[in-house]
N, C-alpha and C positions, 0 to 999 in steps of 0.2 A: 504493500500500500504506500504509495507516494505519501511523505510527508504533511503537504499540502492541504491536499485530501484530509490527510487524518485529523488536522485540525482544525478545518471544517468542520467535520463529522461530530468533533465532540462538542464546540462551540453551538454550529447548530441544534446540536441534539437537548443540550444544556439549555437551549433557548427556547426550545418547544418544550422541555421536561419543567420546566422554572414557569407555571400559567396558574397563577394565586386565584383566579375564576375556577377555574377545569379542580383543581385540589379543594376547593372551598364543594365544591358542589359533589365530589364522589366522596368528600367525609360525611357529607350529609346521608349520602348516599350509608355509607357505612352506620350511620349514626340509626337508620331505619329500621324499622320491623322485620323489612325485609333483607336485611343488610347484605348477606352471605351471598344470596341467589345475585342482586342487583349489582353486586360489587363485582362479582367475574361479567356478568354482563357486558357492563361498564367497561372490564378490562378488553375483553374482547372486541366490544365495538371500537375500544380505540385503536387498537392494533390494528383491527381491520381498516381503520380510514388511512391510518398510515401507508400500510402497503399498498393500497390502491390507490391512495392519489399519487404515490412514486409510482408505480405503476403506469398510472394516464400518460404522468410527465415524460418516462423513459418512452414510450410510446408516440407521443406524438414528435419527442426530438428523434426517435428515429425515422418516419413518414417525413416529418420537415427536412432531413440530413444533417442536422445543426451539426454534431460532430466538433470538433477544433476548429470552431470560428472565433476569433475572440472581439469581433462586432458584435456578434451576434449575445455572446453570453455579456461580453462587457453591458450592453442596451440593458440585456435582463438585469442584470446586477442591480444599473442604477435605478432601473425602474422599482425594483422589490425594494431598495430604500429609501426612493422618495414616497412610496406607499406607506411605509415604517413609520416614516417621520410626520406623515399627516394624520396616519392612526395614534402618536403621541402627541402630536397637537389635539385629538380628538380626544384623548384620555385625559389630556392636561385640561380643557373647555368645560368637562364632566366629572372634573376630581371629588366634587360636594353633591355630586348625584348617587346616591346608595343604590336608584331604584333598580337597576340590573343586577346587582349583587342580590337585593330583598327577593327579587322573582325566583332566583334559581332554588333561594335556602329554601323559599316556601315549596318550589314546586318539586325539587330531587327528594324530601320527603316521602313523597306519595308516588313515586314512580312505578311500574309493574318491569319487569324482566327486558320485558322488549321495548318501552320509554328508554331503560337506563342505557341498552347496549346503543338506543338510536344516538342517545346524548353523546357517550364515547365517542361514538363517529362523525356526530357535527364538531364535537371539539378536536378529533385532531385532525378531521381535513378542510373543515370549513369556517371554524372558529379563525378571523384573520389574522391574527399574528400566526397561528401555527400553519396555517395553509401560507401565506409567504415564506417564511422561514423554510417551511420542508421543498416549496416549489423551486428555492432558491438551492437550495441543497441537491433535491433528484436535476436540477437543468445543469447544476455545475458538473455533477456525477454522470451526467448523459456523453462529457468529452470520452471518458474511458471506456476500457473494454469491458463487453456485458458481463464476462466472470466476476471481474472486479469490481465494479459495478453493484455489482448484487452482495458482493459481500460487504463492500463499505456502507452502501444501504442499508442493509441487517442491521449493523453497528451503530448508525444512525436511529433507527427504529429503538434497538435495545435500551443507549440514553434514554433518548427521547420521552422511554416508558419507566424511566426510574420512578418519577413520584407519582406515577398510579399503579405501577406492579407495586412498590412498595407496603403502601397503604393497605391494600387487596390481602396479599402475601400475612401482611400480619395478623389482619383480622382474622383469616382460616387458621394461625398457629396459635395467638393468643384468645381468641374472642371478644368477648365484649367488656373485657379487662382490661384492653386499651381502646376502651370508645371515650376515657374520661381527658384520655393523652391527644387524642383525636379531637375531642371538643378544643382544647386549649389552644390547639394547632388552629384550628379553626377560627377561633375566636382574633387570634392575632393576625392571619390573614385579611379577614376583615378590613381590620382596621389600616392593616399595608397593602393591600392590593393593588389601591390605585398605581403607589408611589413605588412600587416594584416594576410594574408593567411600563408605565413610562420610563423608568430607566433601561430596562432591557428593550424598549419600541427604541428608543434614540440610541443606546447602542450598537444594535446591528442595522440601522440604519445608514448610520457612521462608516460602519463597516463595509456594509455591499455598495453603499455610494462611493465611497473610496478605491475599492477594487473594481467599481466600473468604469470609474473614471480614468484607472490606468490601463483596464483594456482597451477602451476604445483610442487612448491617447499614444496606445504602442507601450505603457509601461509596466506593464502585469504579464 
């Protein structure tokens, strides 16, 4: 695995695994009646959106030929961080707005089996930070070859799924012994969520705008 590559892989991964939303709502998720059934659910639909939005991506940069062009991926670059950077402008406009956060606690609550796995799957392919981030990631990964390709992908996915394997993972080994370590978790998310997300929105922002700007300028 190229260098490069790998630090990518874990930065981005770290960037989709780090979504104070997506954790806020599967400990809720955990915190339920139903906790056990809804929390592999949950797991699984996220996994699942993962690999299929890398999926789409690898797919259509191979019908397009994108291949080593570095117009083409530098364009993507900047594009996915001036996106970045106007979804932190949008989170900074909305900082004193709870009511997104209020919806999910009340509604992951009462979710059934097949709610929770849908949630998992809008969160990790169409929730917008993580569907940029990973698009950014499968269009970088579309230069290399499919073997590789598919393994540094994996590795991506794996991060990417630390703070919901995690959470899931514990609850089936401990039970409901750490639903009180889960609340507190919870509770401080709350309160940082806003001011996480916009930091991590303007950091890879920074990021993919910078690395675009030296592909297209000849210097990446």
């Amino acid at each position: 695995m190229m260098t490069t590559n790998l630090l990518d892989v874990f930065t981005h991964g770290l960037g989709v695994a780090i979504s104070p939303l997506v954790i806020i709502a599967l400990v809720m998720i955990l915190l339920s009646p139903r906790a056990k059934e809804n929390g592999i659910a949950f797991l699984a639909g996220w996994l699942f959106g993962l690999g299929a939005l890398g999926g789409v991506i690898f797919m259509i940069g191979g019908l397009s030929g994108m291949g080593h062009r570095p117009v083409i991926h530098g364009a993507l670059a900047l594009t996915f961080g001036l996106l970045l950077f106007a979804l932190a402008l949008r989170s900074w406009g909305h900082r004193k707005d709870k009511q997104e956060t209020s919806r999910w606690l009340s509604a992951a609550d009462h979710f059934t089996p097949l709610q929770a796995g849908a949630a998992g799957c809008f969160f990790a392919a169409i929730y917008p930070k993580n569907l940029i981030l990973t698009a950014a990631m499968a269009s970088k990964l579309a230069e290399t070859a499919s073997p590789q390709r598919i393994e540094d992908y994996g590795l991506f996915i794996v991060i990417g799924s630390l703070t919901i394997a995690g959470p899931v993972v514990l609850y089936l080994l401990a039970g409901k012994t750490i639903q009180p370590r889960l609340d507190r978790s919870k509770d401080w998310l709350v309160q940082h969520s806003r001011q996480i997300l916009i930091a991590l929105l303007c950091f890879f922002g920074a990021r993919l705008s910078i690395r675009g700007l030296l592909l297209l300028t000849g210097g990446g």
